[in-house]
N, C-alpha and C positions, 0 to 999 in steps of 0.2 A: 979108720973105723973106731977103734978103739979112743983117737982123741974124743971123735963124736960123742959114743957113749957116758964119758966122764965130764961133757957138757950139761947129757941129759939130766943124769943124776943130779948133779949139781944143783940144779935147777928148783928140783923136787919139796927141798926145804921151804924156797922160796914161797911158793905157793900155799903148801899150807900154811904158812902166818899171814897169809892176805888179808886185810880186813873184810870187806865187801861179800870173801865167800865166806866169811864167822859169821857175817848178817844172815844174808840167805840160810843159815843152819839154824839161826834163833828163830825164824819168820817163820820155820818149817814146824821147829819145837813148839811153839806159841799157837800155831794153828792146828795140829794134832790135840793138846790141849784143849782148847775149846769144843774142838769136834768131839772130843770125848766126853765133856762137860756136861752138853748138850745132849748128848744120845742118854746121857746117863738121869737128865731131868725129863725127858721125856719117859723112859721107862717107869721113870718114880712115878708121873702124874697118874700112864696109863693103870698101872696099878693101882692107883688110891682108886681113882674113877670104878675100874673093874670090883674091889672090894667095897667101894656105898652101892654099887647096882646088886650087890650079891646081900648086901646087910637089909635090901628094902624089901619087904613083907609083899608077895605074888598075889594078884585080884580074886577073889573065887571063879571058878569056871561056871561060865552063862549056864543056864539050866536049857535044857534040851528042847528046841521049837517042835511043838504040836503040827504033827502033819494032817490032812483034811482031803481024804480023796471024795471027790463028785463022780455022779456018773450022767454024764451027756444025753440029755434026750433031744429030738429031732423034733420041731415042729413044724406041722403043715400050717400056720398062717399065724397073723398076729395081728392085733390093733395099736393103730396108731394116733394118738391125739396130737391137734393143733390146735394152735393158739391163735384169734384173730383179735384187732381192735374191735371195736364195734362200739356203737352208741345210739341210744334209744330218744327219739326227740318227738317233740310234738310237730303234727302235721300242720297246724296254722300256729306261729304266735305274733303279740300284739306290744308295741309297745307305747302304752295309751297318754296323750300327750293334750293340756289345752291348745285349742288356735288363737287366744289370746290372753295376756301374762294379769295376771292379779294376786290375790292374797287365797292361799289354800285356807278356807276353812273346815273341812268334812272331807275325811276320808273314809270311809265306808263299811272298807274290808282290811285284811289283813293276810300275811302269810299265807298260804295253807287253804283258804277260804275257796268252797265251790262257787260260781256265779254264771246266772240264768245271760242266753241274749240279751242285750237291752235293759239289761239292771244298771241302776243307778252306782256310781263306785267312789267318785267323788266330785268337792262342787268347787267353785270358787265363789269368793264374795261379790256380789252380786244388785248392793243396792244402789253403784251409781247408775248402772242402767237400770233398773226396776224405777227410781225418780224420776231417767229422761224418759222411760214408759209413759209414766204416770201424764208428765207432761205435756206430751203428745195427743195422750188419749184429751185431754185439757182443750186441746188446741183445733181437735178434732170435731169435738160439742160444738167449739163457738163456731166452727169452720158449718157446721150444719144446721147451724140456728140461723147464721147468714144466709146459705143456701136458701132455706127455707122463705126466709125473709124477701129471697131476690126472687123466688119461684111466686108468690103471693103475689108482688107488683108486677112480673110477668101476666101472669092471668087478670090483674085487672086492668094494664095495657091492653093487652088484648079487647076485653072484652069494651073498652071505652074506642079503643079505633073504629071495632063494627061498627059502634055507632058514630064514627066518627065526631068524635069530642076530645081526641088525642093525637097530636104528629107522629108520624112515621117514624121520626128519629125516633122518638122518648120509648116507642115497640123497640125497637133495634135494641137500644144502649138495657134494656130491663132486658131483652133475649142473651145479649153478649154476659151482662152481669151475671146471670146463670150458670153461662159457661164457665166463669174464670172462676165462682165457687166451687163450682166439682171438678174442677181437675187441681184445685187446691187440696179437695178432700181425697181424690187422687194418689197427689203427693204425701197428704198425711198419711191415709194407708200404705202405701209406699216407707214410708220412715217407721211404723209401728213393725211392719213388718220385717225390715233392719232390726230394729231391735230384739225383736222376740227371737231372732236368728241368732244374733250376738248373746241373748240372753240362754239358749239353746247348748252355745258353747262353752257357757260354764260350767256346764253337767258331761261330765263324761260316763259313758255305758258300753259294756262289755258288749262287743260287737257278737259276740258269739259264744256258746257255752265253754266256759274257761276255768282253770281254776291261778290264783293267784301265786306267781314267782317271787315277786319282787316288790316289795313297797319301798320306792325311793325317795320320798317326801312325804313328812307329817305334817299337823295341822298348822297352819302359823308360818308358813313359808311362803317368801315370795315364790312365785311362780313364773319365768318368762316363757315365751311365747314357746311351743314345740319343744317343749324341755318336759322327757317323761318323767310319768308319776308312777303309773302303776307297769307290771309287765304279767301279761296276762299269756298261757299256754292253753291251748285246745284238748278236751280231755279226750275225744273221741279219735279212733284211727291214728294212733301215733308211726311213726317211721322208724323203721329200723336201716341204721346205717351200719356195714358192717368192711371193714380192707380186706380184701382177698387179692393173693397175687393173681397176673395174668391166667398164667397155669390154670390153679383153679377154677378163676371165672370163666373159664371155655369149656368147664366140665359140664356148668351149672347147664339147667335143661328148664325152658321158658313156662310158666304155669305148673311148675313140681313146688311141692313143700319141702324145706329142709327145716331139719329142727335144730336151736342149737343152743348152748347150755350155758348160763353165762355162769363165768367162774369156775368152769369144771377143769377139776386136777387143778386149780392154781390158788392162791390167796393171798393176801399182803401179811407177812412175818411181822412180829411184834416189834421189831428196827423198825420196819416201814413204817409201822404205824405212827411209833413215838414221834420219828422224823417229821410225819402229818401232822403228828398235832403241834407241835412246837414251831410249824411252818405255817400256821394259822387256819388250817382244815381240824379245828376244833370242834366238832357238831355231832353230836353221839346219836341217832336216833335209835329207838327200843319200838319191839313189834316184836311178831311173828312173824312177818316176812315183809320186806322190801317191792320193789314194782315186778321185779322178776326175780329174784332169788331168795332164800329163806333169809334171816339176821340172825347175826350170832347170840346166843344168850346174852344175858344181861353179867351171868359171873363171871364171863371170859373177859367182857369190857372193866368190872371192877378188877381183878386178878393184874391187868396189863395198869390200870391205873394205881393201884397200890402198888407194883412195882415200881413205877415211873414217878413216885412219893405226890400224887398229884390230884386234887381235888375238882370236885363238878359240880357248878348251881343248875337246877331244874330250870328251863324258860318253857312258858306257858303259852299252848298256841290255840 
């Protein structure tokens, strides 16, 4: 035993001058160190941090929100408005067209303009059939001076066969000559009456008491054939078209009146309107009231127009 122990000892020097565990003791040194380094920069920073939050000047306190007590009342019933499309049109309209194309010289009417049945609205040019008139009627004269001419030698065939101082043929061909005059005169009436027809259709007239929407050609324009000129609306009994969903139309009750308000509760915002006009719904019109509802003054439309920096010429109807 005792050698044992004076092994062990012996030993003991040995090891501590081991390099390897000197290493391990700096590794430990060097690491402590830092760890220390470390905690000791972070307390610094938290510090600075905590004394600028403490150096920076506090916000005022919000002022106190105003409280608003209501007291509830309970209603037995309430109104409720809707909103429909709706749009107001004439019961007949027209849009007035020649049946064959020439040169527009006369139009009539304008814009805006009331017109009777059967007024005159506009014409076309008109004088190469008014010449093949003229012609005809020409052709008509000599066609009946002929006639006459063949009616003459008929009668006095005749009257030379009683006495027998004329052949049968020479009656016949003076009977037949008559005929082939008047059914020449016939066909001349026949062709005047073409024309006065064609001539009929350079006039167009308001079929029906109307007033004027639209004038689509001025004076000086070729015209082709069924290309309109005028557009003509019925002034009397206009139609009221209005969308209602299903729902409602099963309320409605057949021969009851409803009444209904155009424009109520709504109106177009002065956006809307700008956007209108800059969108080429530029047409201002001034009254005291429109077809069904009143118009706005005249200094609400300046007021929107001086804002919107924007000017307006007068056009005269």
């Amino acid at each position: 035993m005792s050698g044992t122990q004076e092994l062990a000892m012996a030993d003991e020097p040995r090891r501590a001058n081991d390099p390897i565990a000197t290493r391990w003791r700096s590794g430990l040194i060097v690491l402590a160190g830092s760890l220390g380094i470390a905690v000791t920069s972070v307390l610094v920073i938290t510090a600075a941090i905590a004394a600028r939050a403490d150096a920076r000047a506090l916000p005022p306190p919000s002022p106190a929100a105003a409280v608003l007590t209501f007291e509830a009342l309970r209603e037995q019933s309430y109104t409720i408005e809707r909103g429909y499309a709706a749009i107001l049109e004439p019961a007949r309209t027209s849009a007035l067209a020649f049946y064959t194309g020439g040169t527009l010289v006369e139009v009539l009417v304008d814009e805006g303009d009331v017109v009777a049945a059967g007024q005159i609205v506009a014409r076309l040019d008109a004088r190469e059939l008014q010449a093949e008139q003229s012609g005809l009627r020409a052709r008509r004269r000599a066609l009946e001076a002929d006639a006459e001419l063949a009616r003459l030698r008929l009668d006095r065939q005749q009257r030379l066969r009683r006495r027998e101082f004329a052949p049968a043929d020479a009656l016949d061909e003076a009977r037949l000559s008559v005929g082939r005059f008047e059914a020449s005169l016939s066909e001349a009436d026949a062709a005047l009456a073409l024309v006065a027809v064609r001539l009929d259709k350079t006039v167009l007239r308001a079929p029906f008491d109307a007033s004027v929407a639209q004038r689509l050609l001025d004076e000086g324009a070729s015209v082709a054939p069924h290309h309109p000129v005028l557009q003509l609306d019925e002034r009397e009994a206009p139609r009221f078209r209005v969308g209602l969903p299903p729902s409602r139309a099963r309320d409605l009750v057949a021969q009851r009146a409803y009444r209904f308000v155009p424009g109520a509760g709504s109106g177009m915002s002065d956006e809307l309107q700008a956007l209108c006009l800059h969108a080429g719904a530029n047409s201002i019109f001034l009254g005291d009231r429109l077809l069904t509802a009143d118009n706005p003054g005249a200094s609400a439309d300046d007021a929107l127009l001086d804002r919107l920096n924007t000017t307006v010429s007068p056009v005269p109807l």
